[in-house]
C-alpha positions as CSV (number, residue, x, y, z in Angstrom):
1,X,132.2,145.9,90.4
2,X,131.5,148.9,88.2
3,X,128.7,149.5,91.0
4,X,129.4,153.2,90.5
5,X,128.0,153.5,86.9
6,X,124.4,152.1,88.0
7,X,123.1,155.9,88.4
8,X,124.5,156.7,85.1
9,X,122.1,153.2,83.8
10,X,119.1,154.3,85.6
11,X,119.0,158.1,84.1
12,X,120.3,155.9,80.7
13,X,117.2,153.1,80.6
14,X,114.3,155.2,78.9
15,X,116.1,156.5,75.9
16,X,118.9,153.4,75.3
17,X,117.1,152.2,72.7
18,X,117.2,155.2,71.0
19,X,120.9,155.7,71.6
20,X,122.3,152.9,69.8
21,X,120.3,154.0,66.4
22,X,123.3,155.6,65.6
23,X,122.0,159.1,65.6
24,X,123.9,160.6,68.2
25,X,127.0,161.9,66.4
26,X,129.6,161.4,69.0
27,X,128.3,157.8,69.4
28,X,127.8,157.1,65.8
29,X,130.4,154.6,65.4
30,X,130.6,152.9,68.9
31,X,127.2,151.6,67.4
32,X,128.0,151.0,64.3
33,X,126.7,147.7,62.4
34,X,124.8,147.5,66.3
35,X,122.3,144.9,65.2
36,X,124.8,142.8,62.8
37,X,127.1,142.8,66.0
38,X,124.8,141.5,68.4
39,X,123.6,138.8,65.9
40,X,127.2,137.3,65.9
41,X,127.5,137.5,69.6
42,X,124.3,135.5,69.1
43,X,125.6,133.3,66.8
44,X,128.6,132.1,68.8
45,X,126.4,131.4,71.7
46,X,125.1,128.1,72.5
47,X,123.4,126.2,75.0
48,X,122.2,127.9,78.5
49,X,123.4,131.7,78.3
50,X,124.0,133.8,81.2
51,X,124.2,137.2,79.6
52,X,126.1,139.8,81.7
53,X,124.0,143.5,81.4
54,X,121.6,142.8,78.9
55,X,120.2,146.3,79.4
56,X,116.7,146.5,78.0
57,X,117.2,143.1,76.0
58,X,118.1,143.5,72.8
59,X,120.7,140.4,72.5
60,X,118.8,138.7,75.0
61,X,116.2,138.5,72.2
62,X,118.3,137.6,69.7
63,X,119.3,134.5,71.7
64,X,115.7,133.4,72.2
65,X,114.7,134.1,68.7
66,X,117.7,131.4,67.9
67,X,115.8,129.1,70.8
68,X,118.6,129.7,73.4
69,X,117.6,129.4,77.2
70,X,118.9,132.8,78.2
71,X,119.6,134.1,82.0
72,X,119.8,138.0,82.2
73,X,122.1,139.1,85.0
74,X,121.3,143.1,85.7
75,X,122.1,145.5,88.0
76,X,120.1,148.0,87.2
77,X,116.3,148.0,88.2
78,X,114.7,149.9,85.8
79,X,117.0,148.4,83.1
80,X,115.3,145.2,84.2
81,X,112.0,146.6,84.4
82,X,112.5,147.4,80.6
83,X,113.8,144.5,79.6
84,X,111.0,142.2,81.5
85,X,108.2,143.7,79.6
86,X,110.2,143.4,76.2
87,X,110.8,140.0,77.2
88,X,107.9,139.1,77.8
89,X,108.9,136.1,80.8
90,X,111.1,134.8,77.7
91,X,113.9,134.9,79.6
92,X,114.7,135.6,83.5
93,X,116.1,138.5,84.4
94,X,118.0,138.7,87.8
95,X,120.1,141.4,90.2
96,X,124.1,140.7,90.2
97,X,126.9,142.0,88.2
98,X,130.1,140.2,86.2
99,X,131.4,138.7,89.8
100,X,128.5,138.5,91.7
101,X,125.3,136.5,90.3
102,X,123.1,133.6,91.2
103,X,124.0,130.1,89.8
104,X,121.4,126.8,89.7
105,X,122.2,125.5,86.4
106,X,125.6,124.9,84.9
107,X,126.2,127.4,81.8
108,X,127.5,126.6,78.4
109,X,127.9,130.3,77.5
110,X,128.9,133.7,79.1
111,X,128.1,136.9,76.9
112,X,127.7,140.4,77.5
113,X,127.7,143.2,75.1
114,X,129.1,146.8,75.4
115,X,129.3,146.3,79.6
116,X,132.7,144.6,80.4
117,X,134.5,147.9,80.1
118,X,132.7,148.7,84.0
119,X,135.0,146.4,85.5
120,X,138.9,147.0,86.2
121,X,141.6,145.0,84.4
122,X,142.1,143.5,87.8
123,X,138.2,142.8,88.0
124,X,138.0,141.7,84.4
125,X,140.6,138.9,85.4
126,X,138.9,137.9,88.4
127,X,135.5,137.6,86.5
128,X,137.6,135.5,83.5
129,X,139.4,132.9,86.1
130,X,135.6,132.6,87.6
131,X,133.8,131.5,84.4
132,X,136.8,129.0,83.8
133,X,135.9,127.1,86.7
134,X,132.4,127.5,86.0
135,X,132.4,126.2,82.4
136,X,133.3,122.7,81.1
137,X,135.5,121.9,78.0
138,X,133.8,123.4,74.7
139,X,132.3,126.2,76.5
140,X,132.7,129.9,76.2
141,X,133.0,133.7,76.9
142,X,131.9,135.7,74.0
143,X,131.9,139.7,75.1
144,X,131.5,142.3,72.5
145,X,133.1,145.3,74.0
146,X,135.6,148.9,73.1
147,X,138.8,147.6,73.4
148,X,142.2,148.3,72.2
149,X,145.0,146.5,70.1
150,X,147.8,148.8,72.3
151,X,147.6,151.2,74.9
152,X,149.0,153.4,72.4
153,X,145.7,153.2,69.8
154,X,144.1,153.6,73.2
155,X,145.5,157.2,73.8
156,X,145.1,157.8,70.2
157,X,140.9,157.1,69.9
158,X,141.0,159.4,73.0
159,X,143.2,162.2,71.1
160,X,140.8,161.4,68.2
161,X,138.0,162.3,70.1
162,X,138.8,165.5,71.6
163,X,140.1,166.9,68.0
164,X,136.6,166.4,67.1
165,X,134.9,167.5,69.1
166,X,133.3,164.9,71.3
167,X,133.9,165.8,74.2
168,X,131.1,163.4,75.9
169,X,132.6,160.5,74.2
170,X,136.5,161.2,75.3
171,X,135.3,161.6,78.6
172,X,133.7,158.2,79.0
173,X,136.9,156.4,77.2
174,X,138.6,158.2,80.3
175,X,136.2,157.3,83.2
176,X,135.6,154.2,81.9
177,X,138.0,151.0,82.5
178,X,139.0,150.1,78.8
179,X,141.4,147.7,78.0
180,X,143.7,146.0,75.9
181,X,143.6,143.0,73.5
182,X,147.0,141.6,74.7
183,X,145.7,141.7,78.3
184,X,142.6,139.7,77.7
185,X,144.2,137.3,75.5
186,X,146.7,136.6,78.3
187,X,143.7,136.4,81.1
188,X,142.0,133.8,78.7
189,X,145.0,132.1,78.0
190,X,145.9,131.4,81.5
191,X,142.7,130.5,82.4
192,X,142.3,127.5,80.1
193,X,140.8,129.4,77.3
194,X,141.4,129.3,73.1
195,X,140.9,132.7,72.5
196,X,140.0,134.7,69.4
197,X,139.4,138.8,68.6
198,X,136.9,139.7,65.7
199,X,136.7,143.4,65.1
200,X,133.2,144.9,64.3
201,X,133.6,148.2,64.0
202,X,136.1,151.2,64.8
203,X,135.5,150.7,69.0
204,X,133.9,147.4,69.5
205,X,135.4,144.0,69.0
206,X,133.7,140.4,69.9
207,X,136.4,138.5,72.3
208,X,135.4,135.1,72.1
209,X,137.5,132.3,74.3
210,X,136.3,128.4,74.1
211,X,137.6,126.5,77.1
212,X,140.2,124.1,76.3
């Protein structure tokens, strides 16, 4: 499951923080409204968390500061290391990924913010059927992730990004496994969830599905 982009994490860890200020040009608005975003992830969240690559923390804290019992599930060691001292023991942090992650409590909510776009369409619906059996009635997904209303507007952001330039950002829209609204409303819909698509900025939209 996205296993292949863990180097690519480890180089990232010491200067994420700094990446998602916005200052980087070709990223500029990927992070866009960044802190706003994460509060509504927050903000739809209740209960016990399990929060898929929380990276060096920053909607893990989010969640605590709104008194939220949140499990961090992250592949990346330093990444971890990061986000333990930030923490401060505030949360746990664990190893595993989307599919593969340890379980000892049931969990009311599933998040994860810019990460779900490491997994395959056919991963991404293998993860979704999991947390439906996982969660009871009333409980969610909420993912803030790039995603697409049509594979067209998909070819067209990558289009977009080569006519300007950024050629670092149309590269990862190609490696990367991006997807499209339709498809995840379909996963979520066979799998027992109400879903619903708030867009946040030009890339990222918050998919949030409440299991019927």
């Amino acid at each position: 499951m996205g296993m292949e982009f863990i180097e690519l994490f480890e180089q990232w860890a010491d200067t994420y923080d700094e990446s998602v200020t916005g200052n980087d040009i070709e990223y500029k608005e990927v992070f866009k409204h960044y802190d706003q975003l994460l509060q509504k992830v927050a903000d739809r969240s209740f209960g016990h968390v399990l929060e898929f690559g929380p990276g060096t923390g920053n909607l893990t804290i989010k969640m605590i500061e709104k008194g939220l019992k949140v499990t961090g599930v992250e592949p990346s060691p330093s990444m971890r290391k990061i986000a333990n001292q930030k923490l401060a023991n505030k949360a746990v942090i664990v190893d595993g990924d989307f599919l593969s992650f340890p379980l000892d409590q049931p969990i009311d909510t599933f998040v994860s913010s810019y990460a779900f776009h490491h997994l395959t369409d056919e991963e991404k619906e293998t993860a979704i059927a999991k947390y439906g059996n996982l969660l009871a009635s009333g409980g969610k997904i909420v993912f803030a992730d790039t995603m697409y209303e049509s594979a067209k507007s998909y070819k067209r952001a990558i289009e977009k990004a080569m006519e300007n330039g950024f050629h670092n950002l149309a590269e990862d829209l190609q490696r990367e496994y991006y997807t499209t609204i339709p498809f995840l409303k379909g996963v979520l819909e066979r799998n027992g969830f109400t879903p619903k698509f708030k867009q946040c900025n030009e890339f990222v939209w918050i998919m949030e599905g409440v299991k019927n």
